[in-house]
N, CA, C and O atoms as CSV, one atom per row, in Angstrom:
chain,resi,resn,atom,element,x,y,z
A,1,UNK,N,N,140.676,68.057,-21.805
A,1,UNK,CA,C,140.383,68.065,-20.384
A,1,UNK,C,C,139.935,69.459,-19.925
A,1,UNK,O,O,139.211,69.634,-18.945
A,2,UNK,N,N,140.417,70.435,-20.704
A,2,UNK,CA,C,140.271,71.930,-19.725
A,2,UNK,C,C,138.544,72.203,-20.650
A,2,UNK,O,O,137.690,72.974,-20.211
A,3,UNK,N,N,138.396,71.474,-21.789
A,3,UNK,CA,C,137.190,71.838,-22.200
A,3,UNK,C,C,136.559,71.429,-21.263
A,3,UNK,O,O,136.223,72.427,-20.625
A,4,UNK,N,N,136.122,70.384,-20.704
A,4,UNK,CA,C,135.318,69.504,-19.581
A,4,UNK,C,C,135.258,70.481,-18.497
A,4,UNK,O,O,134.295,71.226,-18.317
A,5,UNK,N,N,136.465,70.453,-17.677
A,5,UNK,CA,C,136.700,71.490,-16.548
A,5,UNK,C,C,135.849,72.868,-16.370
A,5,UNK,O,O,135.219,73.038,-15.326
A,6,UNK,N,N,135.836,74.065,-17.627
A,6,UNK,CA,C,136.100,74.960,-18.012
A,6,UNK,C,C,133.576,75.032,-18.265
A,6,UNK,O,O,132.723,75.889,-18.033
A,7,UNK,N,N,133.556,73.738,-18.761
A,7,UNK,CA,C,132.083,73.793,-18.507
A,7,UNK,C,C,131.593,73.899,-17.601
A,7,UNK,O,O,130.606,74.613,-17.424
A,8,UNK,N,N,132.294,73.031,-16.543
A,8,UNK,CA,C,131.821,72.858,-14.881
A,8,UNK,C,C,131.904,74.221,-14.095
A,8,UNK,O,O,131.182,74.681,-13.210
A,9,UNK,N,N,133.166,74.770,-14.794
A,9,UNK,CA,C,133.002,76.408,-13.929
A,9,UNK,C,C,131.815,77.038,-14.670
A,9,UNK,O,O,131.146,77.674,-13.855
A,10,UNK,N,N,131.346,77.096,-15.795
A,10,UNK,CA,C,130.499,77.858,-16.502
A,10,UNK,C,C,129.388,77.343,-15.697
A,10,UNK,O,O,128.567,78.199,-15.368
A,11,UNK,N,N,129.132,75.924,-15.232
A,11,UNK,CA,C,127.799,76.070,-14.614
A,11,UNK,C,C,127.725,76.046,-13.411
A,11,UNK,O,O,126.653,75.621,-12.978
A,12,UNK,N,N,128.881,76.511,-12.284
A,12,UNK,CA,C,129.052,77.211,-11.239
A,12,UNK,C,C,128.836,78.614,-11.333
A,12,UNK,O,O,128.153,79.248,-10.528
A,13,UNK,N,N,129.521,79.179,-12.486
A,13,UNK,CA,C,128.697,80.600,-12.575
A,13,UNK,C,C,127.478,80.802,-12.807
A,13,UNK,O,O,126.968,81.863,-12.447
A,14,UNK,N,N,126.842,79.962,-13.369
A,14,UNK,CA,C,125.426,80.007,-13.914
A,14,UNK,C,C,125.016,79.721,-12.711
A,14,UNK,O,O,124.612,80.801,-12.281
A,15,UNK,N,N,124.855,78.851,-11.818
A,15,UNK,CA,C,124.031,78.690,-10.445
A,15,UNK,C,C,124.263,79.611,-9.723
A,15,UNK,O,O,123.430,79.998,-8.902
A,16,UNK,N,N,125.517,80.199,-9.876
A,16,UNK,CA,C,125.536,81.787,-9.041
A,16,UNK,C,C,124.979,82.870,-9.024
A,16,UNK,O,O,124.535,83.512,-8.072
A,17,UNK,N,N,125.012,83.216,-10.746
A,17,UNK,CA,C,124.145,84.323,-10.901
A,17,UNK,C,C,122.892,83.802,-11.028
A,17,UNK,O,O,122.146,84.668,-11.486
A,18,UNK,N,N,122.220,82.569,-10.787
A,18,UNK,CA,C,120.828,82.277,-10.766
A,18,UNK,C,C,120.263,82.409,-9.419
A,18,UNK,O,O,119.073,82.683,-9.264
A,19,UNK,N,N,121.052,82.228,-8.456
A,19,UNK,CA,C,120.720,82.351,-7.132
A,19,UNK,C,C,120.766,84.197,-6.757
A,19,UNK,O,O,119.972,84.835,-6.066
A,20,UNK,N,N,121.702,84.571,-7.322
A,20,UNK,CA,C,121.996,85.791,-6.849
A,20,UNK,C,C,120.832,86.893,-7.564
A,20,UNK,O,O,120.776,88.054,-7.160
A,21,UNK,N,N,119.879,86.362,-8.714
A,21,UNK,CA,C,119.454,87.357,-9.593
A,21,UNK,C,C,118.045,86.582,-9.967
A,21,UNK,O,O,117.098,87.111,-10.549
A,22,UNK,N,N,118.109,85.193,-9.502
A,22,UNK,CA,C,116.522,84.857,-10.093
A,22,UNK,C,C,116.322,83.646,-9.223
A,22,UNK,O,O,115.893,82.542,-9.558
A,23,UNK,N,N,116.804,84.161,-7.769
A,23,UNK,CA,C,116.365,82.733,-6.662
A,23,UNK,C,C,114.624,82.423,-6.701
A,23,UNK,O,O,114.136,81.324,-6.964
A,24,UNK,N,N,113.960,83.489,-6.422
A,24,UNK,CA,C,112.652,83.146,-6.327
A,24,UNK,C,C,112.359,82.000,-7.435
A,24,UNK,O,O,111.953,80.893,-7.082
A,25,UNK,N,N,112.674,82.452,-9.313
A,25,UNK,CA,C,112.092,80.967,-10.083
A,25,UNK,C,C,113.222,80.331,-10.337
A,25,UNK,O,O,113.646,80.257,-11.490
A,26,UNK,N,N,113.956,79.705,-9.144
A,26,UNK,CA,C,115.186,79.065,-9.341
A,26,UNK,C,C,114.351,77.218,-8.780
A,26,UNK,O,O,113.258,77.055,-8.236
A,27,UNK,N,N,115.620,75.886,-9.281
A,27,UNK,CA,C,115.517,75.265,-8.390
A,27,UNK,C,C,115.922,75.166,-7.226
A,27,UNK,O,O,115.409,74.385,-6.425
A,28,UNK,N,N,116.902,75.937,-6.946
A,28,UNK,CA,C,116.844,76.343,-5.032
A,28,UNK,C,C,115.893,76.783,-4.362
A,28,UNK,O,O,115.800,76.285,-3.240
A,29,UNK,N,N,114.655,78.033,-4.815
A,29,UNK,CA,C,114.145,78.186,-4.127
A,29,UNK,C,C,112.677,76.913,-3.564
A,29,UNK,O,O,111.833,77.413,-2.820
A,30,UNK,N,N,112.542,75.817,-3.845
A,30,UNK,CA,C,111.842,75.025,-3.816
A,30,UNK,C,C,112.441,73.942,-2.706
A,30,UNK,O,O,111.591,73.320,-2.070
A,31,UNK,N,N,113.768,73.683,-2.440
A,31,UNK,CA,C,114.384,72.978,-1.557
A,31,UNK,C,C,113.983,73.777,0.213
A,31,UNK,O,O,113.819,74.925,0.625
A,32,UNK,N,N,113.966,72.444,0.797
A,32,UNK,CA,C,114.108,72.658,2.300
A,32,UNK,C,C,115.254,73.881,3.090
A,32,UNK,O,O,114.722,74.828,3.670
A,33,UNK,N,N,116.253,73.821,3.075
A,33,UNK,CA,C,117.082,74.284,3.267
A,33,UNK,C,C,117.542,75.983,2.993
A,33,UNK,O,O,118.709,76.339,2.832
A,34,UNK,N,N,116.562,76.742,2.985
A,34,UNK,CA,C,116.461,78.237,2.345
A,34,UNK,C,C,117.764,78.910,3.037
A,34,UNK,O,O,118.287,79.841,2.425
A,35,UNK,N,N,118.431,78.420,4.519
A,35,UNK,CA,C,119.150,79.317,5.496
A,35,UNK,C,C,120.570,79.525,4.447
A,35,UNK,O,O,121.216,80.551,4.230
A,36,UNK,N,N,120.811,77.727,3.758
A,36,UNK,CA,C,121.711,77.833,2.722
A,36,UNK,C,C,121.775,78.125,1.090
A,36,UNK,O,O,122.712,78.462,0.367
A,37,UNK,N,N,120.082,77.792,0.765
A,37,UNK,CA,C,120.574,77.899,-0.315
A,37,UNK,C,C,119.918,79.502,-0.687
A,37,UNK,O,O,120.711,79.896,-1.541
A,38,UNK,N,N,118.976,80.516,-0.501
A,38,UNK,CA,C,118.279,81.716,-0.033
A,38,UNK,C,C,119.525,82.812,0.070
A,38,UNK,O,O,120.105,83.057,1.127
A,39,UNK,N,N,119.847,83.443,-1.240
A,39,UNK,CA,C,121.479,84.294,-1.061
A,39,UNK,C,C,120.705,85.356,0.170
A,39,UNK,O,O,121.416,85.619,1.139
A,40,UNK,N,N,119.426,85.896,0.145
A,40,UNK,CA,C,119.024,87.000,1.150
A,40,UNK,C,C,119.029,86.993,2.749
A,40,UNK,O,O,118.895,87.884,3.587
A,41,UNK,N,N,119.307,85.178,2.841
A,41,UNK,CA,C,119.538,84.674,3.984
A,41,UNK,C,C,120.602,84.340,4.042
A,41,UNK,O,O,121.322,84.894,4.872
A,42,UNK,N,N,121.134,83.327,3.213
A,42,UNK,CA,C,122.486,82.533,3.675
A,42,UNK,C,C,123.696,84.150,3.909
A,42,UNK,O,O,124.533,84.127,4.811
A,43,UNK,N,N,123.626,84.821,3.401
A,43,UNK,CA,C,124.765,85.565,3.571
A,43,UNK,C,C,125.214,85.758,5.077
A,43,UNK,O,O,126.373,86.021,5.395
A,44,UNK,N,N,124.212,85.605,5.929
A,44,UNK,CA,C,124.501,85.627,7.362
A,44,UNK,C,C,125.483,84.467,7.845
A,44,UNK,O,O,126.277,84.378,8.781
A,45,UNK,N,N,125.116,83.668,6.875
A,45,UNK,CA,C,125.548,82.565,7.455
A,45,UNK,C,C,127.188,82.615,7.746
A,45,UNK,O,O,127.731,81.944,8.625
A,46,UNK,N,N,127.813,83.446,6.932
A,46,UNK,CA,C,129.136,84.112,6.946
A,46,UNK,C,C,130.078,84.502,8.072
A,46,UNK,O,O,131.308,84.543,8.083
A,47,UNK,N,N,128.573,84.968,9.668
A,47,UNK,CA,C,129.228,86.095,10.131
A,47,UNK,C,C,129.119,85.099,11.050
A,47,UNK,O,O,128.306,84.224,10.752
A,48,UNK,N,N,130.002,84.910,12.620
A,48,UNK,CA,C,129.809,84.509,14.161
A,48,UNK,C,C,128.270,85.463,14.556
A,48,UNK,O,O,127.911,86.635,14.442
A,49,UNK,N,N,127.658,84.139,15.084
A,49,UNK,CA,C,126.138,84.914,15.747
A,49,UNK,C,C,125.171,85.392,14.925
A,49,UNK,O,O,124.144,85.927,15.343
A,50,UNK,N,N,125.501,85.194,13.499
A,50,UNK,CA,C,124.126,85.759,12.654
A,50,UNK,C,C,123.521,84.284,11.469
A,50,UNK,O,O,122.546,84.297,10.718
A,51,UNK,N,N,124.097,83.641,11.604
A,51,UNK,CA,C,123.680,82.270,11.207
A,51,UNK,C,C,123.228,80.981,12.056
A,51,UNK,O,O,123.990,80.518,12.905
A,52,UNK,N,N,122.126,80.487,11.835
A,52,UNK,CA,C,122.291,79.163,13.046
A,52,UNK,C,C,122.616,78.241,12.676
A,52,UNK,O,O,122.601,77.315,13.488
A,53,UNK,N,N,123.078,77.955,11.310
A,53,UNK,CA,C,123.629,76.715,10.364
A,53,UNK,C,C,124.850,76.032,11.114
A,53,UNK,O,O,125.855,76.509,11.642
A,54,UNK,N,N,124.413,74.818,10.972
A,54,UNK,CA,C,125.674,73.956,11.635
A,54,UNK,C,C,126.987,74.369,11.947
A,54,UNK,O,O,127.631,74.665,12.954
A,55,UNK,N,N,127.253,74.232,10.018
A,55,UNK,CA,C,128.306,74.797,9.372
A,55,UNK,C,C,128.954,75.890,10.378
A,55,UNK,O,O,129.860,75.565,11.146
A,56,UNK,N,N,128.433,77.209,10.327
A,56,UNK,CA,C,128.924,78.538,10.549
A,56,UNK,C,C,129.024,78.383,12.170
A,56,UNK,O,O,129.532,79.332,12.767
A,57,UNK,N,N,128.473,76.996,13.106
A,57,UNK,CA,C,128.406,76.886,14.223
A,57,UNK,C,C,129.910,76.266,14.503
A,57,UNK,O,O,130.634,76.681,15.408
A,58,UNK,N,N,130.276,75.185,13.569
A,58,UNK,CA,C,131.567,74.296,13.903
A,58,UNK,C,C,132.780,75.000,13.560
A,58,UNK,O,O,133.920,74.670,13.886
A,59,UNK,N,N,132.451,75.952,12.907
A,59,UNK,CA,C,133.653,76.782,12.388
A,59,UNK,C,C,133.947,78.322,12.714
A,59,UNK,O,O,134.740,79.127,12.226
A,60,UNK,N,N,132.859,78.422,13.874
A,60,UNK,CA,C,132.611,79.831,14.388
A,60,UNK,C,C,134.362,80.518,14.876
A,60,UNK,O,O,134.936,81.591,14.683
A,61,UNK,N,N,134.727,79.206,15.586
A,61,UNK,CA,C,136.026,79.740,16.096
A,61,UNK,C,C,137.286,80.024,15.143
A,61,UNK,O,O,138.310,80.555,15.574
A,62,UNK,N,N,137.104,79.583,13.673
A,62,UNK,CA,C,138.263,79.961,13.268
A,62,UNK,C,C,137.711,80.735,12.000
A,62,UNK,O,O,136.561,80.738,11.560
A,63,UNK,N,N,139.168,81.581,11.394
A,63,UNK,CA,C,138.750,82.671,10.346
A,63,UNK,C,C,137.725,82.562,9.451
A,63,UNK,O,O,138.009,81.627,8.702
A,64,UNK,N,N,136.687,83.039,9.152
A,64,UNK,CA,C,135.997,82.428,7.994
A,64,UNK,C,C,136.314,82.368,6.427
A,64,UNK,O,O,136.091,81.610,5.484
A,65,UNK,N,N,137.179,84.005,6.753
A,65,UNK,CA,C,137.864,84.028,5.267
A,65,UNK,C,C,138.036,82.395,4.414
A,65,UNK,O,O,137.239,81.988,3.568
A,66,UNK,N,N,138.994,81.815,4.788
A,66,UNK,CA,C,139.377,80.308,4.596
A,66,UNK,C,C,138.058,79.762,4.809
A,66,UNK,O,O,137.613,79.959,3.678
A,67,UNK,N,N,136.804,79.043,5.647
A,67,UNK,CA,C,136.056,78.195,5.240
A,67,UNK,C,C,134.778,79.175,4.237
A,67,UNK,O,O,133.821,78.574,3.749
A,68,UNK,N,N,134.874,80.022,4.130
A,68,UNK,CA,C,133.965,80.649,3.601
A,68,UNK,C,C,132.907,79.974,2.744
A,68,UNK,O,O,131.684,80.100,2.788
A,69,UNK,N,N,133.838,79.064,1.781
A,69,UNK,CA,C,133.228,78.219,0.668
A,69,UNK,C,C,132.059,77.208,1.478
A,69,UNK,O,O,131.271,76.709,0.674
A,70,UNK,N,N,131.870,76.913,2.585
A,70,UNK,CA,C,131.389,75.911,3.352
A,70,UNK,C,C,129.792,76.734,4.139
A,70,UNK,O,O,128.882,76.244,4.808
A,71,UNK,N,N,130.001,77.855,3.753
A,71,UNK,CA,C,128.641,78.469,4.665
A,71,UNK,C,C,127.351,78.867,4.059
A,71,UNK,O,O,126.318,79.229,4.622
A,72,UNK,N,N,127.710,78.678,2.346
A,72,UNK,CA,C,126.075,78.767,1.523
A,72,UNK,C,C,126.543,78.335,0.352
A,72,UNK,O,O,127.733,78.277,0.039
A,73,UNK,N,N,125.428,77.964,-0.441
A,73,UNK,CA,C,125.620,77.503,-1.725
A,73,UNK,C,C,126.362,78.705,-2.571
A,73,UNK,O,O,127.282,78.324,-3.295
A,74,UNK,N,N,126.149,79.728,-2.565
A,74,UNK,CA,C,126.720,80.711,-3.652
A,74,UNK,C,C,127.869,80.342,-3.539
A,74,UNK,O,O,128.363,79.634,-4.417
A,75,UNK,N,N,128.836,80.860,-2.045
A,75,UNK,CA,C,130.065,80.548,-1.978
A,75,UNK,C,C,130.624,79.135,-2.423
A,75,UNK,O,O,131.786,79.101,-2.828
A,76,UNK,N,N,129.915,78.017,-2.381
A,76,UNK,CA,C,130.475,77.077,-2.557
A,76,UNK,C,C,130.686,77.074,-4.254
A,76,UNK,O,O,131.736,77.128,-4.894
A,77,UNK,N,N,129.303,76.993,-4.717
A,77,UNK,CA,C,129.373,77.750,-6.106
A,77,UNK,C,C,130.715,77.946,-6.304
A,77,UNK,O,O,131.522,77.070,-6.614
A,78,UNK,N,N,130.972,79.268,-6.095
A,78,UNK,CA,C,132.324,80.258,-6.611
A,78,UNK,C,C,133.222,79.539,-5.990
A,78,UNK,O,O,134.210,79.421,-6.714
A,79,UNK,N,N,133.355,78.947,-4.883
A,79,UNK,CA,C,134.833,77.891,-4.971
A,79,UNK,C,C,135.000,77.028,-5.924
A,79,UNK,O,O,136.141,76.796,-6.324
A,80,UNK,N,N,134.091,76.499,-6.376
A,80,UNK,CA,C,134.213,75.303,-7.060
A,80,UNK,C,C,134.513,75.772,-8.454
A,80,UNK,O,O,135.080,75.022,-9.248
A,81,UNK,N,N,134.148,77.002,-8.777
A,81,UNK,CA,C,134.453,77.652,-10.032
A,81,UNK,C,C,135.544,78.284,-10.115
A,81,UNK,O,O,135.829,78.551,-11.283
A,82,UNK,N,N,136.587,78.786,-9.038
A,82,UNK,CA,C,137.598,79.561,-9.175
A,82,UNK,C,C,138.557,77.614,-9.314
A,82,UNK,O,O,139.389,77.431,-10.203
A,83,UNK,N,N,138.213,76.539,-8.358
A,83,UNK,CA,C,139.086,75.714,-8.169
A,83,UNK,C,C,138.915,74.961,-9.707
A,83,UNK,O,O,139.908,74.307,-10.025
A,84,UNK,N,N,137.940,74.965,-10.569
A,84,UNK,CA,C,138.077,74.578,-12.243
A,84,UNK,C,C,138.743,75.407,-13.184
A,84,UNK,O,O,139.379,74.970,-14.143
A,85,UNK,N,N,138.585,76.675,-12.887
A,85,UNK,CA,C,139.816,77.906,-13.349
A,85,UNK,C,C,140.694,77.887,-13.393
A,85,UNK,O,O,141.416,78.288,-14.305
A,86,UNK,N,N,141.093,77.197,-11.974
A,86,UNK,CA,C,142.657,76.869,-11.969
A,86,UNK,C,C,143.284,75.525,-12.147
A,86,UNK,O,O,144.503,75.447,-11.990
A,87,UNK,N,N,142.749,74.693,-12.389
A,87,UNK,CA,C,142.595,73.084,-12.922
A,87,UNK,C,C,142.509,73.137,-14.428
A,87,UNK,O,O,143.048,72.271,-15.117
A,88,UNK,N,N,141.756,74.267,-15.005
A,88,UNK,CA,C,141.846,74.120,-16.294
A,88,UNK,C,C,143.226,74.974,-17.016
A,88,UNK,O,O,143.617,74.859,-18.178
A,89,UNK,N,N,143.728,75.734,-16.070
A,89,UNK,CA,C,144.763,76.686,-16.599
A,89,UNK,C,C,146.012,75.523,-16.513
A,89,UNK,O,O,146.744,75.265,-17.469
A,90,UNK,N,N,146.107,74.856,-15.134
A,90,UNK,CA,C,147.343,73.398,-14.421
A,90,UNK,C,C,146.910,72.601,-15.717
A,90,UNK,O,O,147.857,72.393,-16.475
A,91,UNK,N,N,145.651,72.094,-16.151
A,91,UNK,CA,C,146.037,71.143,-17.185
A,91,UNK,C,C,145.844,71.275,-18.653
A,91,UNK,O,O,145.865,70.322,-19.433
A,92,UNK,N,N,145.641,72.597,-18.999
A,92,UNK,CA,C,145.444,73.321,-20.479
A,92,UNK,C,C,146.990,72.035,-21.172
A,92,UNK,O,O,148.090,71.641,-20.784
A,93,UNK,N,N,145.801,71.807,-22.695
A,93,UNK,CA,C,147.304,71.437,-23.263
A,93,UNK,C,C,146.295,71.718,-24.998
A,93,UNK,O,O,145.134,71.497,-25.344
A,94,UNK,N,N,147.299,72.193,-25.556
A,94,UNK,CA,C,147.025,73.284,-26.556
A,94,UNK,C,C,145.638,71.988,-27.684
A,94,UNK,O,O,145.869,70.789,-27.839
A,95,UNK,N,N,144.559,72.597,-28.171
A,95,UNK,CA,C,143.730,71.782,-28.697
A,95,UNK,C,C,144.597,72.136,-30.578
A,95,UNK,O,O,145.431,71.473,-31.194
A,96,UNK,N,N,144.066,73.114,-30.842
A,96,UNK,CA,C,144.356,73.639,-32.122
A,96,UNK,C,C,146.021,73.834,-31.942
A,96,UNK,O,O,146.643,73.606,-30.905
A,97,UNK,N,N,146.644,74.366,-33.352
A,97,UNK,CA,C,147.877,75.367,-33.231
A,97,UNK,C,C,147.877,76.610,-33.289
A,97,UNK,O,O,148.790,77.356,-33.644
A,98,UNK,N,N,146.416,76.958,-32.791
A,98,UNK,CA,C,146.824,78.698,-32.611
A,98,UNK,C,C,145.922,79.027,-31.243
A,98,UNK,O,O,144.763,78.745,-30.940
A,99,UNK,N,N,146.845,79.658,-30.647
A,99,UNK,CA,C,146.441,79.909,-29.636
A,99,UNK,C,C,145.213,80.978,-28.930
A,99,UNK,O,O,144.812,81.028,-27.767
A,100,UNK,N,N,144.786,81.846,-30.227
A,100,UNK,CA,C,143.521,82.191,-29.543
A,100,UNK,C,C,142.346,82.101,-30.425
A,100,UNK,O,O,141.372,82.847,-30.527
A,101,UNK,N,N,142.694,80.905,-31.101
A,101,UNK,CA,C,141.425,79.798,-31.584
A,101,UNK,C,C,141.406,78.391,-30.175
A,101,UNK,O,O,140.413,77.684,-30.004
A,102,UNK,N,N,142.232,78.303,-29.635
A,102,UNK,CA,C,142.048,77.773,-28.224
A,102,UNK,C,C,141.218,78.504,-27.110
A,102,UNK,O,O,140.243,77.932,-26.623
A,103,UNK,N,N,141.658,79.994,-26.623
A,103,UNK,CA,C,140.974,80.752,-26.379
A,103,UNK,C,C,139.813,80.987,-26.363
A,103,UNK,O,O,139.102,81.094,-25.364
A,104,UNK,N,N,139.391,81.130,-27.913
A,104,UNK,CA,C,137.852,81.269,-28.005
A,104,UNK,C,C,137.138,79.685,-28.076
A,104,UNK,O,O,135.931,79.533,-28.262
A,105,UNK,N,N,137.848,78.847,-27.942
A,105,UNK,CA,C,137.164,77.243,-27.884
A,105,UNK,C,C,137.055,77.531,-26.440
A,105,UNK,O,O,135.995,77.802,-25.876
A,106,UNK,N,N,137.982,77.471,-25.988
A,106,UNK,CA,C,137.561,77.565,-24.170
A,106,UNK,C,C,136.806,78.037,-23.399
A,106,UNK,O,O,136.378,77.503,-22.377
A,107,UNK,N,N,136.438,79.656,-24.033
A,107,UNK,CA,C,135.620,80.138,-23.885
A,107,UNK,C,C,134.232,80.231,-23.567
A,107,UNK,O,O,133.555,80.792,-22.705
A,108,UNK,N,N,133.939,79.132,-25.030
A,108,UNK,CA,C,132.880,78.803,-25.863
A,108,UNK,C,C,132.771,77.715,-24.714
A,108,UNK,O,O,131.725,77.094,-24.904
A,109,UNK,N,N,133.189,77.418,-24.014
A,109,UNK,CA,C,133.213,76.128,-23.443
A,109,UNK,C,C,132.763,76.271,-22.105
A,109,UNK,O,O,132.328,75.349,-21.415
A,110,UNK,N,N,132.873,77.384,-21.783
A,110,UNK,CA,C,132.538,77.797,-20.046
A,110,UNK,C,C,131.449,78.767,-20.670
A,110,UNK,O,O,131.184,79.412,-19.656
A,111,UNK,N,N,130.730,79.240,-21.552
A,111,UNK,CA,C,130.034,80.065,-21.984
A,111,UNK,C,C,128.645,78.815,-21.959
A,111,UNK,O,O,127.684,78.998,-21.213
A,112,UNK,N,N,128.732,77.649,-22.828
A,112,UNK,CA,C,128.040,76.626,-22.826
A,112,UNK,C,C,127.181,76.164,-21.126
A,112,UNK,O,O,126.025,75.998,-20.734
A,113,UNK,N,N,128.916,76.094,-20.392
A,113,UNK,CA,C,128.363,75.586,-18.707
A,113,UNK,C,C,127.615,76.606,-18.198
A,113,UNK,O,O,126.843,76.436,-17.255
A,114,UNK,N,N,127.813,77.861,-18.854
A,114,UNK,CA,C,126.881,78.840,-17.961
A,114,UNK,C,C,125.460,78.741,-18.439
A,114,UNK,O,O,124.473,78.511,-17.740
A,115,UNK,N,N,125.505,78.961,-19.828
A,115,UNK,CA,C,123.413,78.830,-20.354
A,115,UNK,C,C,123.284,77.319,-19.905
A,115,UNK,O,O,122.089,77.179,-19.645
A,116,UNK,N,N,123.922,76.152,-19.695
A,116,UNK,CA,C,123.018,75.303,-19.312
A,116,UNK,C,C,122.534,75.434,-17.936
A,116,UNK,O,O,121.377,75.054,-17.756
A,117,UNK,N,N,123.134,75.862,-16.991
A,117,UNK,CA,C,122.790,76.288,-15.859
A,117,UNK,C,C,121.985,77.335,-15.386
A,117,UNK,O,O,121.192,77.150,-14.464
A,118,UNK,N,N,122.157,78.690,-16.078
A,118,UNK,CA,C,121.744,79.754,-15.997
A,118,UNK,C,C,119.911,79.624,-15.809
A,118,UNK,O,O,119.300,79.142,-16.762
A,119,UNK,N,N,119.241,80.002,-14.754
A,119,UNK,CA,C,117.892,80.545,-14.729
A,119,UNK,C,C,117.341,78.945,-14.671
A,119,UNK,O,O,116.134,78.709,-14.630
């Protein structure tokens, strides 16, 4: 199970650093929606008064810290990758009998989710 998991964060990181480092020949930059998915834009989307996104409109009044994940794709990205991090750590159950031949399987495993995603 944490192999499965542990891919899905790898290709949350991979859409992260693809947005963050190669949006222009990304498939985001081709979508409608640039305010969210555009890291040079969406980052506004973060602040009260510098985004016009729905999102950052319905939630203006409370902390953003907490909805943060909800105001651009990157962030959502990295929620969804810290929340498989910790899903794969809650349901780790040992593959091999040595434990950092598990390690480097796991690894290998979120290393995989990232090049399929990556660029």
């Amino acid at each position: 199970m944490s192999l499965a998991i542990l891919i899905v964060a790898g290709i949350m990181k991979g859409i992260m650093d693809t947005l963050q480092f190669h949006y222009d020949k990304s498939f985001a930059s081709k979508f409608k929606n640039q305010q969210w998915w555009n890291p040079k834009l969406s980052w506004k989307n973060k602040y009260k008064d510098r985004g016009d996104s729905f999102i950052v409109n319905l939630f203006e009044k409370i902390d953003n810290t907490f909805f943060v994940f909800v105001t651009d794709a990157w962030h959502l990205s990295q929620s969804i990758m810290i929340t498989a991090m910790i899903m794969a750590i809650v349901l780790y159950q040992p593959i091999t009998p040595y434990i950092l031949l598990d390690i480097l399987i796991l690894r290998v495993s979120f290393g995989i989710g990232f090049k399929l995603s990556y660029k």
